[in-house]
Biopython code that builds the backbone (N, CA, C, O; Angstrom):
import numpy as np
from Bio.PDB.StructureBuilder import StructureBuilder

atoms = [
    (1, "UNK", "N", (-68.648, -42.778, -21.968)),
    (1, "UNK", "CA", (-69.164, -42.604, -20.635)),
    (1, "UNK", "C", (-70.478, -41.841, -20.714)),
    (1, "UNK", "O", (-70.823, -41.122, -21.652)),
    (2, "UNK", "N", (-71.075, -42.064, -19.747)),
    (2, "UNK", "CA", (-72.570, -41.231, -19.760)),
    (2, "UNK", "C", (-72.588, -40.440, -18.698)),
    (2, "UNK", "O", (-72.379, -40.436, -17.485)),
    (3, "UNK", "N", (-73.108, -39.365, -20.124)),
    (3, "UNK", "CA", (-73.788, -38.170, -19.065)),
    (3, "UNK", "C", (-75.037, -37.351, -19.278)),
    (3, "UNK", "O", (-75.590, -37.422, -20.375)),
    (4, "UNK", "N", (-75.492, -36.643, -18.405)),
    (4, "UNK", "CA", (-76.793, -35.708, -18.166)),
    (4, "UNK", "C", (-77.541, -36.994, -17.329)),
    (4, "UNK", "O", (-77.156, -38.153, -17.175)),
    (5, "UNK", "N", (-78.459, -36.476, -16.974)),
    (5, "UNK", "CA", (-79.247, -36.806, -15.715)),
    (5, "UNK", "C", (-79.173, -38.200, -16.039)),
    (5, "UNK", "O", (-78.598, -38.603, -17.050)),
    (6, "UNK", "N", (-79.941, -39.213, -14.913)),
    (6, "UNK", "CA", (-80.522, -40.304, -14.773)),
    (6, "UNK", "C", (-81.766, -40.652, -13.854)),
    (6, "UNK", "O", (-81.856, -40.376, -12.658)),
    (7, "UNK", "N", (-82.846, -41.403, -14.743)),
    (7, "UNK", "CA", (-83.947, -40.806, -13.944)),
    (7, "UNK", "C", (-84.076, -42.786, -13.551)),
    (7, "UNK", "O", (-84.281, -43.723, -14.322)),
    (8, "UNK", "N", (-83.844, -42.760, -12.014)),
    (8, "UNK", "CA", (-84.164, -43.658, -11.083)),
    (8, "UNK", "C", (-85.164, -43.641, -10.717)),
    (8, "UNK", "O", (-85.483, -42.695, -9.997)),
    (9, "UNK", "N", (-86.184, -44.720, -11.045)),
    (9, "UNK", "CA", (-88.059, -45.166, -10.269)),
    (9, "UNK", "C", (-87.559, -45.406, -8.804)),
    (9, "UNK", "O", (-86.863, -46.405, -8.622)),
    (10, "UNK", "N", (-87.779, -44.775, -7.983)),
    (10, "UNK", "CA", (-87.018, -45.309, -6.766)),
    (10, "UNK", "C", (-88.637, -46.452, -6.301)),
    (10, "UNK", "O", (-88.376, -47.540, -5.788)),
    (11, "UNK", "N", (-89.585, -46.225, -6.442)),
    (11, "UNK", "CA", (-90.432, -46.833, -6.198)),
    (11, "UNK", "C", (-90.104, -48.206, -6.773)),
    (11, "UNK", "O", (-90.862, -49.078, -6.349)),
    (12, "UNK", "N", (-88.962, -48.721, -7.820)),
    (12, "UNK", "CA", (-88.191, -49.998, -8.183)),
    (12, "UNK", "C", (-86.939, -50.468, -7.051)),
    (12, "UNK", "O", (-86.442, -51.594, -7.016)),
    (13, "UNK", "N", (-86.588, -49.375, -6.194)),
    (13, "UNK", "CA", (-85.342, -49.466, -5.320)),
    (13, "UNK", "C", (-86.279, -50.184, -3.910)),
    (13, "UNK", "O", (-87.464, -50.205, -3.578)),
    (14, "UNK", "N", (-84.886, -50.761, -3.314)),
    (14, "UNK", "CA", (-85.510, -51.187, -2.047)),
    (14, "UNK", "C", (-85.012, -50.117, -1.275)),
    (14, "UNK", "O", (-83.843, -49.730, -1.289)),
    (15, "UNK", "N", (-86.547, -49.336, -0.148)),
    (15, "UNK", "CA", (-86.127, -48.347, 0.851)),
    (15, "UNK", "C", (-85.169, -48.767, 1.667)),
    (15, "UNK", "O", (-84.932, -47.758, 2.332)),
    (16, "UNK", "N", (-84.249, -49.869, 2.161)),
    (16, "UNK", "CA", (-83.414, -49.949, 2.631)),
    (16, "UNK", "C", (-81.925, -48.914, 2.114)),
    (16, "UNK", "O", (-81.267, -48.135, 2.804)),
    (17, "UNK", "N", (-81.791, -49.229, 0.905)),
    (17, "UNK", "CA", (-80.389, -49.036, 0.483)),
    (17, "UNK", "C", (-80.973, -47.440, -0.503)),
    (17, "UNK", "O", (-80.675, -47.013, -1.619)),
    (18, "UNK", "N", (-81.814, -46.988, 0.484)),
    (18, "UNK", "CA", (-82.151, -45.066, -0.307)),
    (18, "UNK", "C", (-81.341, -44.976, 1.410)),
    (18, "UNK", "O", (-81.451, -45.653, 2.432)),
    (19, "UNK", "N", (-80.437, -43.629, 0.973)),
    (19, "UNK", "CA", (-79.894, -42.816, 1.587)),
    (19, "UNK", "C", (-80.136, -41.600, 1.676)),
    (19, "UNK", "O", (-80.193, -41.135, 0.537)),
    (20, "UNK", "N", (-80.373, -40.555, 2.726)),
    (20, "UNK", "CA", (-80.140, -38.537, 1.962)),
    (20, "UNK", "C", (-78.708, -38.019, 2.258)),
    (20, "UNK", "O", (-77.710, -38.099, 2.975)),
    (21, "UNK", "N", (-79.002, -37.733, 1.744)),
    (21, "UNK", "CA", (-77.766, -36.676, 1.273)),
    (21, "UNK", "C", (-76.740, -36.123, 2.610)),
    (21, "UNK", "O", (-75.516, -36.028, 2.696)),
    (22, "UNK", "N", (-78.178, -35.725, 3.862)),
    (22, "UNK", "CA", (-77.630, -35.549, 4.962)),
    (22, "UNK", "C", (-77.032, -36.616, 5.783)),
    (22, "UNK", "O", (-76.027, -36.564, 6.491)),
    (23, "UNK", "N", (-78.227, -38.066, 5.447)),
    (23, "UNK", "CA", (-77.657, -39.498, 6.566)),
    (23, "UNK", "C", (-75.957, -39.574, 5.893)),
    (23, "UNK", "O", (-75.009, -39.622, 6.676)),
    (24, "UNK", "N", (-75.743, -39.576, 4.389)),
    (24, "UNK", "CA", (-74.781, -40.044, 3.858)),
    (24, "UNK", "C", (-73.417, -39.250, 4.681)),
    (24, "UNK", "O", (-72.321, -39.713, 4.996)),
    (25, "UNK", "N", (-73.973, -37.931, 4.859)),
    (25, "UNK", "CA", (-72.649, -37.055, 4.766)),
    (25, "UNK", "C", (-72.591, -37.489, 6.228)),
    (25, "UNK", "O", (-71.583, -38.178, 6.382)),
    (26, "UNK", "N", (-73.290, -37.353, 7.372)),
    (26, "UNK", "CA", (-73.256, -37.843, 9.059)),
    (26, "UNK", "C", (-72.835, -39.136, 8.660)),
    (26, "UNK", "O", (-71.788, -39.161, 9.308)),
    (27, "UNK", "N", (-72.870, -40.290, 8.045)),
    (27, "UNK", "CA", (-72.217, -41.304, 8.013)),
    (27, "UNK", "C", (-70.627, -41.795, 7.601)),
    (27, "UNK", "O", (-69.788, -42.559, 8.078)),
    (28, "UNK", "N", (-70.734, -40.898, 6.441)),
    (28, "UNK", "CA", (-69.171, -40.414, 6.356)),
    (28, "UNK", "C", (-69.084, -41.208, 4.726)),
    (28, "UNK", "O", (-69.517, -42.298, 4.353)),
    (29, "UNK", "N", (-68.471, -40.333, 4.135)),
    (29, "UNK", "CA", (-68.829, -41.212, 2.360)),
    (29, "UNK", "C", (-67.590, -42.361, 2.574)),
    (29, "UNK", "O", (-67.617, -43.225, 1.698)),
    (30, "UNK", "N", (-66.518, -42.523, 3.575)),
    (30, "UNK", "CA", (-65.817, -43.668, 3.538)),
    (30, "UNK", "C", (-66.997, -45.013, 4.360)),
    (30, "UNK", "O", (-66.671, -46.145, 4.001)),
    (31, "UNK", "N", (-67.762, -44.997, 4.970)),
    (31, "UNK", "CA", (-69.035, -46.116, 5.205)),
    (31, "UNK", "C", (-69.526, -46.211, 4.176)),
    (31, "UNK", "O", (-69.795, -47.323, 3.722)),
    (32, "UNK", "N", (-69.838, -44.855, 3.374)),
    (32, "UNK", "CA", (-70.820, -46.030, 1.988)),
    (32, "UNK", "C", (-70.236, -46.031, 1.209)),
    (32, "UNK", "O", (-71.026, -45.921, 0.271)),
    (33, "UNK", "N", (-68.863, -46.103, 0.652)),
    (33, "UNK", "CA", (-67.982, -46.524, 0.132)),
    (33, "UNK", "C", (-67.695, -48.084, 0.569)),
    (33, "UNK", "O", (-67.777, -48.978, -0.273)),
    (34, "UNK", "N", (-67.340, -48.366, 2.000)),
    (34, "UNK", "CA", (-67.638, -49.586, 2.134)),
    (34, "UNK", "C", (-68.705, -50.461, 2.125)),
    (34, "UNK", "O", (-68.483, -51.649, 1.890)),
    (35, "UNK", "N", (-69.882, -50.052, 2.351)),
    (35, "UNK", "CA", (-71.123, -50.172, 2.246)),
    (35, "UNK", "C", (-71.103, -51.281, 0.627)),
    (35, "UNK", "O", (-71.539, -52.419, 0.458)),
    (36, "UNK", "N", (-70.414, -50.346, -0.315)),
    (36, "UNK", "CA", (-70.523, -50.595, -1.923)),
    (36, "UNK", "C", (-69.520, -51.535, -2.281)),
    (36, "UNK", "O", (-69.577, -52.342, -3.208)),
    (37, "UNK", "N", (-68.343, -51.317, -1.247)),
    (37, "UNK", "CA", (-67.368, -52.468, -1.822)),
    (37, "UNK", "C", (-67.761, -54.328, -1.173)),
    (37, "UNK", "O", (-67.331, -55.451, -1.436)),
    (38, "UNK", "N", (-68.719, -53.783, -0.307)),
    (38, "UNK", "CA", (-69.060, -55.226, 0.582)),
    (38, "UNK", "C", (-70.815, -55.684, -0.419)),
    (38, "UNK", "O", (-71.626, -56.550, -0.092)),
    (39, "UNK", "N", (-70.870, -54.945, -1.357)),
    (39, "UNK", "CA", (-72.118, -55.391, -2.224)),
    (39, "UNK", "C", (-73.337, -54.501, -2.095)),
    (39, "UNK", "O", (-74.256, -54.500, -2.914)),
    (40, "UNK", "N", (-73.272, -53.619, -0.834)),
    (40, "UNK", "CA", (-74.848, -53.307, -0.776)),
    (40, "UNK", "C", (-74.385, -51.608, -1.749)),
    (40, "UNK", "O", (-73.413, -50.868, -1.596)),
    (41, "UNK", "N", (-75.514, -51.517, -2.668)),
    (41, "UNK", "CA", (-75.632, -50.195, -3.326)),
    (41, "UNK", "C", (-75.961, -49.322, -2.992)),
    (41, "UNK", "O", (-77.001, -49.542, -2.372)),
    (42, "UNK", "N", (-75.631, -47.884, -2.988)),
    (42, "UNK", "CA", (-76.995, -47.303, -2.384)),
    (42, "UNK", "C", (-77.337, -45.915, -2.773)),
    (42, "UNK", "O", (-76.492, -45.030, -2.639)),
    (43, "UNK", "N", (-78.646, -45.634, -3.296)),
    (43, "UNK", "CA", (-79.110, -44.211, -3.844)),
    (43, "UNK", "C", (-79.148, -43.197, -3.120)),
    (43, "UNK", "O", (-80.272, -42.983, -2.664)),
    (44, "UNK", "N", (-78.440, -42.547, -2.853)),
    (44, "UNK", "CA", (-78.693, -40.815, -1.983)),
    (44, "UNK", "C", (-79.702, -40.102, -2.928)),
    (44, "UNK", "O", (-79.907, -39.985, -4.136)),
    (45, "UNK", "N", (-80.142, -39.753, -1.927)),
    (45, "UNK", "CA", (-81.567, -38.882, -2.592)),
    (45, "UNK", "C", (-81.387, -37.812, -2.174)),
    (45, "UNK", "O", (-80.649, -38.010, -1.209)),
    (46, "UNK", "N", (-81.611, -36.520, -2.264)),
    (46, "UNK", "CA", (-82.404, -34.907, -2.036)),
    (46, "UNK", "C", (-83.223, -34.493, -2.605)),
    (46, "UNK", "O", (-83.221, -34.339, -3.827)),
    (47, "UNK", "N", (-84.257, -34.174, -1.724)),
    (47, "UNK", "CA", (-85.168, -33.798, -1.778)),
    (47, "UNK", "C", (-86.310, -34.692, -2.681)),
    (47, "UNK", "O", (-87.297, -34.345, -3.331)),
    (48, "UNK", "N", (-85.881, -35.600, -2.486)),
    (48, "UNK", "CA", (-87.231, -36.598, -2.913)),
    (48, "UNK", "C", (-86.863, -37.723, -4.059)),
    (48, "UNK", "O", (-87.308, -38.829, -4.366)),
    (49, "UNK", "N", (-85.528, -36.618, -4.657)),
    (49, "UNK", "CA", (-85.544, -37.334, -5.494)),
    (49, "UNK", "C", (-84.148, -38.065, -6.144)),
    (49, "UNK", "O", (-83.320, -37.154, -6.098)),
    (50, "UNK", "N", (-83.741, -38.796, -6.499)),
    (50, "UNK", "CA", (-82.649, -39.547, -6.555)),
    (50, "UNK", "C", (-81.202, -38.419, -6.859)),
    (50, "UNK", "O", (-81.559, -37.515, -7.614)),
    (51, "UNK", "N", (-80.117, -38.329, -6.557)),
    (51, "UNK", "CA", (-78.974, -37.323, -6.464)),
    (51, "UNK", "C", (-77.948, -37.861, -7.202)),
    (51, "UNK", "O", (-77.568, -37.147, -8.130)),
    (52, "UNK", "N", (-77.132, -39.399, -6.992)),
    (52, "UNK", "CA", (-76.420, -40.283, -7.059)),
    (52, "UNK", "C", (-76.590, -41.757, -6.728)),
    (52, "UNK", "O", (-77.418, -42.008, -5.853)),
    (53, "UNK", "N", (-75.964, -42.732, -7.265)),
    (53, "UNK", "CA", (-75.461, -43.545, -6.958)),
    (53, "UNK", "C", (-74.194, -44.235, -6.662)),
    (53, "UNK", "O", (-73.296, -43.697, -7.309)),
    (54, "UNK", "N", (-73.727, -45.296, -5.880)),
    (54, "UNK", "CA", (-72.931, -45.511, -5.031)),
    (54, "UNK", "C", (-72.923, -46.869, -5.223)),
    (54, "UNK", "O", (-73.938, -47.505, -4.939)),
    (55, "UNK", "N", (-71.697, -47.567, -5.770)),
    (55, "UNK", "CA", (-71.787, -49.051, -6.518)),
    (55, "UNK", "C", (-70.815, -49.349, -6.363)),
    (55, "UNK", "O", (-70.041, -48.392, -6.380)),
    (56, "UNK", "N", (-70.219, -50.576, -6.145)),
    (56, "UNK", "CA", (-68.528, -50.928, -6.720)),
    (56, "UNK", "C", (-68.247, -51.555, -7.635)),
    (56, "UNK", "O", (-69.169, -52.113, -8.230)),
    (57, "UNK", "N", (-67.274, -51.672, -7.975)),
    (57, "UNK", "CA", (-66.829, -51.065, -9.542)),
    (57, "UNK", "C", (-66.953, -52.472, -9.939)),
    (57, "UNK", "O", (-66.438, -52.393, -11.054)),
    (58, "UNK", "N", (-67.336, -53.917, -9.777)),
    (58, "UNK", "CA", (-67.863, -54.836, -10.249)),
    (58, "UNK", "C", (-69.192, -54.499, -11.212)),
    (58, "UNK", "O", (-69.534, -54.793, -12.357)),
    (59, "UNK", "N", (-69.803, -53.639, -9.996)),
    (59, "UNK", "CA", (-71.248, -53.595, -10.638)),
    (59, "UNK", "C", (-71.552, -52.406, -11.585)),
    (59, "UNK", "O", (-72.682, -52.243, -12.047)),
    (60, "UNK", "N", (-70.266, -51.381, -11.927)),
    (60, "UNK", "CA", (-70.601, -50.424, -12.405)),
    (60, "UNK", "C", (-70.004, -50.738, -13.843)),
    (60, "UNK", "O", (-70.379, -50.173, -14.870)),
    (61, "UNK", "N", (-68.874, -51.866, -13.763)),
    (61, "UNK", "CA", (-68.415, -52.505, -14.975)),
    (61, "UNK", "C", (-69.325, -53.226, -15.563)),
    (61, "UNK", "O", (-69.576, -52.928, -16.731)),
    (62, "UNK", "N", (-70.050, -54.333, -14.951)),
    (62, "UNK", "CA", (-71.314, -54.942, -15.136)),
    (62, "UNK", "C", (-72.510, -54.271, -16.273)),
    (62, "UNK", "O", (-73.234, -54.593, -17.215)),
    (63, "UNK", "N", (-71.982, -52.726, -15.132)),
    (63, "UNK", "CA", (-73.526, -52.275, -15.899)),
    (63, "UNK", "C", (-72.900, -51.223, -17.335)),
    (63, "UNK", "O", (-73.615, -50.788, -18.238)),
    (64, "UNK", "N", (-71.574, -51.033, -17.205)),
    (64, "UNK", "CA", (-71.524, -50.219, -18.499)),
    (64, "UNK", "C", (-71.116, -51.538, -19.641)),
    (64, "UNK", "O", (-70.710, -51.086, -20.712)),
    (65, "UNK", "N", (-71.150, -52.674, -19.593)),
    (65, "UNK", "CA", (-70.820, -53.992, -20.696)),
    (65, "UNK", "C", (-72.339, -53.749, -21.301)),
    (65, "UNK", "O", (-72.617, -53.497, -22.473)),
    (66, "UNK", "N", (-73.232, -53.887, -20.204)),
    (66, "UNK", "CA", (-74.329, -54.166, -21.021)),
    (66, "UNK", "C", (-74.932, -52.668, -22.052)),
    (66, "UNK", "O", (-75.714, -52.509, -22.990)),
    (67, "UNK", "N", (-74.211, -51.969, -21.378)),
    (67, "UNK", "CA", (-74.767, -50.797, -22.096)),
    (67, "UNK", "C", (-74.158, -50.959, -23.547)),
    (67, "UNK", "O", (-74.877, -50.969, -24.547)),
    (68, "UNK", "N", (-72.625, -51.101, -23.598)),
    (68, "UNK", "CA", (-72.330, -51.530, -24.499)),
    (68, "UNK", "C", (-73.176, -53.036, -26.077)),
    (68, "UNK", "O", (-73.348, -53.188, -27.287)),
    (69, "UNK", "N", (-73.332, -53.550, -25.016)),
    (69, "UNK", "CA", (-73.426, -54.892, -25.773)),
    (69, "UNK", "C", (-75.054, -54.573, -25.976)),
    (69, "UNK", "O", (-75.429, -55.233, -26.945)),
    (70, "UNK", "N", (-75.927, -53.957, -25.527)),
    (70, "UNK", "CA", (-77.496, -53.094, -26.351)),
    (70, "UNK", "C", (-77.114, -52.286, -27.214)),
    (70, "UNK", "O", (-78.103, -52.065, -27.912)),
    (71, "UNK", "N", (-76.149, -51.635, -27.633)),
    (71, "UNK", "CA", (-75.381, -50.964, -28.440)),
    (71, "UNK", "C", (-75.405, -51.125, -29.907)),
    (71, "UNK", "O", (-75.898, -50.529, -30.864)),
    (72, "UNK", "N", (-74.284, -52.726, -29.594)),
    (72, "UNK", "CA", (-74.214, -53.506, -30.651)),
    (72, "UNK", "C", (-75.114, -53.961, -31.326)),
    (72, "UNK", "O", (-75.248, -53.950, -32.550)),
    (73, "UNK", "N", (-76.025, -54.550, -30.207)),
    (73, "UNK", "CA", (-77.309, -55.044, -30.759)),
    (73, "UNK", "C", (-78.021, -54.503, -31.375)),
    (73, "UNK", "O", (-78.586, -55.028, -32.334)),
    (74, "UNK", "N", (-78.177, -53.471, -31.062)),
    (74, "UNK", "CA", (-78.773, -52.329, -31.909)),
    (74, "UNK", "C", (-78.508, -52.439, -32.918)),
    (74, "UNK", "O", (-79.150, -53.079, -33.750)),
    (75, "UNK", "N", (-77.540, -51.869, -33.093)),
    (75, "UNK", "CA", (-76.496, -51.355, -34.708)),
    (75, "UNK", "C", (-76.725, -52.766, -35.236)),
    (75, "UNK", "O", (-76.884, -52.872, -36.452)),
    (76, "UNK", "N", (-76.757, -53.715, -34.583)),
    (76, "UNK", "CA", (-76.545, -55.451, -35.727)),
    (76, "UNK", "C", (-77.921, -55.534, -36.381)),
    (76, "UNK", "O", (-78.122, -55.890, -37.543)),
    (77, "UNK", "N", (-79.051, -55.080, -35.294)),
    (77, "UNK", "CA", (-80.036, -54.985, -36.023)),
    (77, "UNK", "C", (-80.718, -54.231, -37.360)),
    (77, "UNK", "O", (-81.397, -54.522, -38.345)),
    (78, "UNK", "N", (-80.196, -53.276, -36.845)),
    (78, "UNK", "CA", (-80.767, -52.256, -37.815)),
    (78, "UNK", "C", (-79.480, -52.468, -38.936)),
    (78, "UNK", "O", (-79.233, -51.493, -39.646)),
    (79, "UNK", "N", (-78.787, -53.507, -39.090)),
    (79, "UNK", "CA", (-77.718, -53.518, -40.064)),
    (79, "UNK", "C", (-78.448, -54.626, -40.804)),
    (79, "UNK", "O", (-78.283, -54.414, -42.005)),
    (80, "UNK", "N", (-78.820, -55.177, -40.707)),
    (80, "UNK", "CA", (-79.594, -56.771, -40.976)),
    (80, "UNK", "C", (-80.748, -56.198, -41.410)),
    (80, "UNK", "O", (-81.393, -56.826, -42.249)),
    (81, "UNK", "N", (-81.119, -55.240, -41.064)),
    (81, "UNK", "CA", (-82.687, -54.817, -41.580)),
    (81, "UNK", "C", (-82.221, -53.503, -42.592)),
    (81, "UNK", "O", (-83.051, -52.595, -42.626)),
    (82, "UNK", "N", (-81.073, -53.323, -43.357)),
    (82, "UNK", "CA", (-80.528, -52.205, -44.083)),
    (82, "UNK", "C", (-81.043, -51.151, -43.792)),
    (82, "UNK", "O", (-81.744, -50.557, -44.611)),
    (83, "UNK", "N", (-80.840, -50.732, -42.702)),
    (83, "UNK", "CA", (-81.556, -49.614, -41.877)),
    (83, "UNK", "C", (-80.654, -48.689, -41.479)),
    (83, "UNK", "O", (-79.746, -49.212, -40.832)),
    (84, "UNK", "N", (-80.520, -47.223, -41.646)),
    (84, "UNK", "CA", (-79.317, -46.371, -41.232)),
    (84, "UNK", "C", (-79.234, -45.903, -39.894)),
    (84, "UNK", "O", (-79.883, -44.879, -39.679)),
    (85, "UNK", "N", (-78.668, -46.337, -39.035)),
    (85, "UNK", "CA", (-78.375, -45.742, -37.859)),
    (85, "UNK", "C", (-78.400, -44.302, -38.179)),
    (85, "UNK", "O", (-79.508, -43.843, -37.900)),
    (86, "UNK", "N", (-77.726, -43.561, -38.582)),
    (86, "UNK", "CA", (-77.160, -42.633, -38.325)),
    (86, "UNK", "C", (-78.223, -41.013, -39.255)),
    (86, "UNK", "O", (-78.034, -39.799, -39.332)),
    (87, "UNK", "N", (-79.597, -42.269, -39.915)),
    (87, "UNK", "CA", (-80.472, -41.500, -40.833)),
    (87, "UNK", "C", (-81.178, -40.459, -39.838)),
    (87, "UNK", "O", (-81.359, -39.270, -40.099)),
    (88, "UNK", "N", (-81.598, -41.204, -38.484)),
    (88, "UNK", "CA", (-82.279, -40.128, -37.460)),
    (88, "UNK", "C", (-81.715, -39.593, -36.565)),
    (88, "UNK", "O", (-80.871, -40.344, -36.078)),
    (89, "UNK", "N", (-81.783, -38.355, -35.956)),
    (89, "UNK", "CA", (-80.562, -38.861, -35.125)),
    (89, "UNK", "C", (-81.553, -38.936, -33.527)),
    (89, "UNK", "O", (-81.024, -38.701, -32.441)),
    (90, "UNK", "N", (-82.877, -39.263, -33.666)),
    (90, "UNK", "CA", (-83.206, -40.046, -32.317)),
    (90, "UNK", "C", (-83.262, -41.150, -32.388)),
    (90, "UNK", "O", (-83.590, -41.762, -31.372)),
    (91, "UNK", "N", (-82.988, -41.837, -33.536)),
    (91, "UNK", "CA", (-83.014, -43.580, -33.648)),
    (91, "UNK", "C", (-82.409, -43.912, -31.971)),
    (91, "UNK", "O", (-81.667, -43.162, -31.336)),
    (92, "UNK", "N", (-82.947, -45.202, -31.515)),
    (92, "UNK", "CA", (-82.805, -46.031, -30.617)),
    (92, "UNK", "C", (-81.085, -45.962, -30.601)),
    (92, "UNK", "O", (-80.509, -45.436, -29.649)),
    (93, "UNK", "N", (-80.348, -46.534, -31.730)),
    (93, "UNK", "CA", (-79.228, -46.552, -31.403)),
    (93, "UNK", "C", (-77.992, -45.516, -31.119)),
    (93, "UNK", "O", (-76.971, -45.599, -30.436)),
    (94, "UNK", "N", (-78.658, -44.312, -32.114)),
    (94, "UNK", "CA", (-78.096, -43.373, -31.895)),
    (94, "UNK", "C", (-78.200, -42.800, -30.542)),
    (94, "UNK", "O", (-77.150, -42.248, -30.214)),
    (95, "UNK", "N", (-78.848, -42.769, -29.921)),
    (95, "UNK", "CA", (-79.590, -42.226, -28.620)),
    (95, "UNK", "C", (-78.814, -43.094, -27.509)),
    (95, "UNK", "O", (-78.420, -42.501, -26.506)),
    (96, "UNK", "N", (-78.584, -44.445, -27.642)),
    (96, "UNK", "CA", (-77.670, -45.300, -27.238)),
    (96, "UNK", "C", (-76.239, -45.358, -27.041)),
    (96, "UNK", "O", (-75.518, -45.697, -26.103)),
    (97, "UNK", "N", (-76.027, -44.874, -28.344)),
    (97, "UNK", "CA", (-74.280, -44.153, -28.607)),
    (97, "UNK", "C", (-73.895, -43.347, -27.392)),
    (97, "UNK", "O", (-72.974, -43.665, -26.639)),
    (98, "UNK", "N", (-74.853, -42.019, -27.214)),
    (98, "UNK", "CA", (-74.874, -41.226, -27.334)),
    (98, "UNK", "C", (-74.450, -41.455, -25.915)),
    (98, "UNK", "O", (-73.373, -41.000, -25.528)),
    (99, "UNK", "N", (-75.589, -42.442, -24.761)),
    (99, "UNK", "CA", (-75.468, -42.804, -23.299)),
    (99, "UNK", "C", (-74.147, -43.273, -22.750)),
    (99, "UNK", "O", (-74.043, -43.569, -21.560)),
]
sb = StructureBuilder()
sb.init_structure("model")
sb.init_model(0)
sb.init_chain("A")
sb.init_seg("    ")
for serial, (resi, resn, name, xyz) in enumerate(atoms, 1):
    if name == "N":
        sb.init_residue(resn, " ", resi, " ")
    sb.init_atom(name, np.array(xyz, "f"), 0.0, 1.0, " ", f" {name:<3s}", serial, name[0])
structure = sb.get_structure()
């Protein structure tokens, strides 16, 4: 599982589905809970800058496969190129593991 921060370009997000922190909580986290189970995502922000995200669990499975499967790829590569993962420890894949 991943942790420590995540840094969201929100300038990549559509301003529709940015939330704050305050609309979220006056809306009630069971709306954007549904909000997420009916498809739409959505970033709560404070103070400018991204806080959380809010997904359903299609898309959060979605997105931890691929994390996985860049993983692999990694490691297949640098296995094919007799290359040690584990020689740096900021290598790409290690750093990957790590997410």
């Amino acid at each position: 599982m991943r942790t420590g921060p995540v840094e969201v370009h929100l300038h990549d997000v559509d301003a529709r589905d940015l939330i704050s922190v305050s609309d979220a909580n006056s809306k009630g986290i069971a709306a954007v809970v549904v909000d997420a189970e009916r498809g739409r995502s959505r970033i709560i922000v404070r103070n400018s800058g991204s806080a959380a995200a809010v997904v359903n669990v299609e898309e959060y499975d979605r997105l931890e496969d691929m994390g996985e499967n860049l993983v692999l790829m990694v490691e297949s590569v640098v296995s094919r190129n007799s290359l040690s993962v584990k020689s740096t420890p900021n290598s790409v894949a290690a750093r990957l593991r790590r997410w």
